[in-house]
C-alpha positions as CSV (number, residue, x, y, z in Angstrom):
1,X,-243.6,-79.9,15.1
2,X,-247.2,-79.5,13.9
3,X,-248.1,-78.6,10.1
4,X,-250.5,-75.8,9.8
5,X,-252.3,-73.7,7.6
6,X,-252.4,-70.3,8.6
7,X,-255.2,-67.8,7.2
8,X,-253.9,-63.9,7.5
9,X,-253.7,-60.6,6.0
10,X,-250.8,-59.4,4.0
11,X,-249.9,-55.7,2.7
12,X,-249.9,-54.2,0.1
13,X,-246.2,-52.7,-1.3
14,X,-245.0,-50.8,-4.2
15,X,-241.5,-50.0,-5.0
16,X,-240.1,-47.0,-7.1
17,X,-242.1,-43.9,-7.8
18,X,-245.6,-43.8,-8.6
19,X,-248.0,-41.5,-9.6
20,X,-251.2,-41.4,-7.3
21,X,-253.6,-42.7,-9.5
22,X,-251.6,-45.6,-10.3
23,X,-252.0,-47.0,-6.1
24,X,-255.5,-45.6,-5.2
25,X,-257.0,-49.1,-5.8
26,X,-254.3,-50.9,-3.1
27,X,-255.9,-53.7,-1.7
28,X,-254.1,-55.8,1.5
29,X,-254.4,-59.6,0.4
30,X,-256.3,-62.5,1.8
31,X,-253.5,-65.3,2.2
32,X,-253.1,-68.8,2.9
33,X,-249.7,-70.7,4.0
34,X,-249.0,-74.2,4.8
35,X,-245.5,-75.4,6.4
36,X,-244.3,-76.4,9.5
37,X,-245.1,-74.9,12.4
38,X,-241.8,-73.8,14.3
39,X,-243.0,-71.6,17.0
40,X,-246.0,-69.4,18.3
41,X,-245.2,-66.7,20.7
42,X,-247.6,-63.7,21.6
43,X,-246.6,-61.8,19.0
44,X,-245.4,-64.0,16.1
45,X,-246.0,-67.4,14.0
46,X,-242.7,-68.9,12.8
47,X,-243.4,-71.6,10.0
48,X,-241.1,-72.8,7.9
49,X,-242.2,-74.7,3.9
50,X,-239.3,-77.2,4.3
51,X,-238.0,-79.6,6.8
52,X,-235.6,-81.9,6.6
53,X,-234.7,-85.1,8.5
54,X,-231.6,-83.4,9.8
55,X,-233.5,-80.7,11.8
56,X,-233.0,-77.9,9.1
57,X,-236.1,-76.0,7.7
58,X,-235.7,-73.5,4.4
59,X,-238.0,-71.3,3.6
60,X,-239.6,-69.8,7.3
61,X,-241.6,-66.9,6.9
62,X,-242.6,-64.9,10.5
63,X,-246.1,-63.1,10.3
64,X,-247.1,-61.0,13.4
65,X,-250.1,-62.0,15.6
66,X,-252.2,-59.9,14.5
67,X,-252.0,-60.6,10.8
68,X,-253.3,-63.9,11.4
69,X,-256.9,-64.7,11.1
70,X,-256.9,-68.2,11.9
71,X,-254.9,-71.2,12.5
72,X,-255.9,-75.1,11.4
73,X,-253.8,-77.9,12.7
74,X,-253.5,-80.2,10.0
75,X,-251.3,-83.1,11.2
76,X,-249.6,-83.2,14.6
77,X,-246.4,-84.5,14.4
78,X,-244.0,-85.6,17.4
């Protein structure tokens, strides 16, 4: 299991109602996310923050392919 940082895009949400003035300046976000890299398929980066010496993550967050802008390797681990 690697550790990564992962550059990608994120959207932009509001909840409740909302006049349209109040979301004409939505911007998506530029983010960055380091944690354990559980799996990359063709469609999805699995990462976790957490890991634990008993083989259980906490905190794994999925982003789509496509989101992602770039991937860094930081430490290879076995």
């Amino acid at each position: 299991m690697d550790i990564a940082k992962i550059e990608w895009i994120d959207s932009c949400h509001f909840s409740g109602w909302r006049q349209e003035h109040e979301y004409q300046d939505t911007q998506i976000s530029r983010c960055v996310s380091v944690g354990f890299l559980i799996r990359k398929t063709k469609t999805e980066i699995v990462f976790a923050q957490s890991y634990s010496d008993t083989g259980n993550y906490a905190e794994i967050t999925a982003i789509p392919i496509q989101a992602i802008k770039k991937i860094t390797i930081l430490e290879r681990r076995k």
